[in-house]
N, C-alpha and C positions, 0 to 999 in steps of 0.2 A: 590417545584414543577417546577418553571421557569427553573432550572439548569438542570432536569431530562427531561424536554421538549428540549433545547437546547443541551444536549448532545445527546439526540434520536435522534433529526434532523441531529445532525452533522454525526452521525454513518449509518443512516439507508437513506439519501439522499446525501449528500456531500464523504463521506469517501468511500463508494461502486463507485459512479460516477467519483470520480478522479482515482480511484484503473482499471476503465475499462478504465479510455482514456489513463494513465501510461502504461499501458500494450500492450493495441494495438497499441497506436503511436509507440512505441518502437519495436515493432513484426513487423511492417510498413515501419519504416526507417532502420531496419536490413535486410528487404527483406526475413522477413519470414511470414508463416500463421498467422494472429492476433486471427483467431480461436481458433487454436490450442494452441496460448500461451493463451489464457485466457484459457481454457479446461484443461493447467498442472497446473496454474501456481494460478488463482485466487482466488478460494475459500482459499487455505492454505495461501496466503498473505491477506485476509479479515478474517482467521478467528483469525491473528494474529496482525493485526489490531485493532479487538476488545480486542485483552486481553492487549493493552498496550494505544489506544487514550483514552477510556469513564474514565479511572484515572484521566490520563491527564486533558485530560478538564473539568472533576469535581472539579477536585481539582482547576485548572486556574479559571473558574469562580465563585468557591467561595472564595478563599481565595487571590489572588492573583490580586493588585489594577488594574483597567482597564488601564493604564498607560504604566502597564507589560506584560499583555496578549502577545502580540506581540510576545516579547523576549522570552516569555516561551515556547510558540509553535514554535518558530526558534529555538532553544538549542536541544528540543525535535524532533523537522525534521531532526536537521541533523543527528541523529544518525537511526530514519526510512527509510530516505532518501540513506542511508550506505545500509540499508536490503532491500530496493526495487531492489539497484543495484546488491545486490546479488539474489535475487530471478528471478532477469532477467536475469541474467548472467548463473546460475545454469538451465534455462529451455532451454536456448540455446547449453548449455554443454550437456545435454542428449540425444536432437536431433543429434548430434555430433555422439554421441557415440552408437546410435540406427545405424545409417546410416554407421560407422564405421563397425561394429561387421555384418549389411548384407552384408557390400561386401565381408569379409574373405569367 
């Protein structure tokens, strides 16, 4: 029951909460709407979030010595860390190409 509380917490407080400041700081320092990227961009990066962290950290805190935790969740960042920048990249290509195709 502890591990099912602690990965609830991590997905339903920590994983939405970092997923908004990743997104608007970055929409912020590219000098676009932060609105806007969180409105293309959010939900389909939280809802892909869930189907790859609550493994993750089930499996980290039960099986996996407290020693290691660390390293397992860095091994595992950096390849979501890979898909955030493309999920950020991809929402700023569309505006691109919205804004492309009204001026023809």
């Amino acid at each position: 029951m502890t591990i099912v509380a602690r990965v609830l917490t991590d997905q339903t407080v920590f994983a939405s909460t970092n997923l908004f400041c990743f997104l608007s700081s970055m929409a912020l320092m590219e000098g676009s709407d932060p609105g806007e990227k969180l409105r293309t961009t959010y939900w389909e990066a939280l809802k892909k979030n869930w189907m790859v962290w609550p493994a993750v950290q089930a499996v980290n805190f039960r099986f996996v010595p407290l020693v290691h935790r660390v390293l397992v969740v860095n091994v595992v960042s950096l390849g979501w860390n890979c898909y955030l920048s493309y999920v950020n990249s991809q929402g700023g290509k569309e505006k691109i190409v919205d804004v492309y195709d009204k001026e023809e």
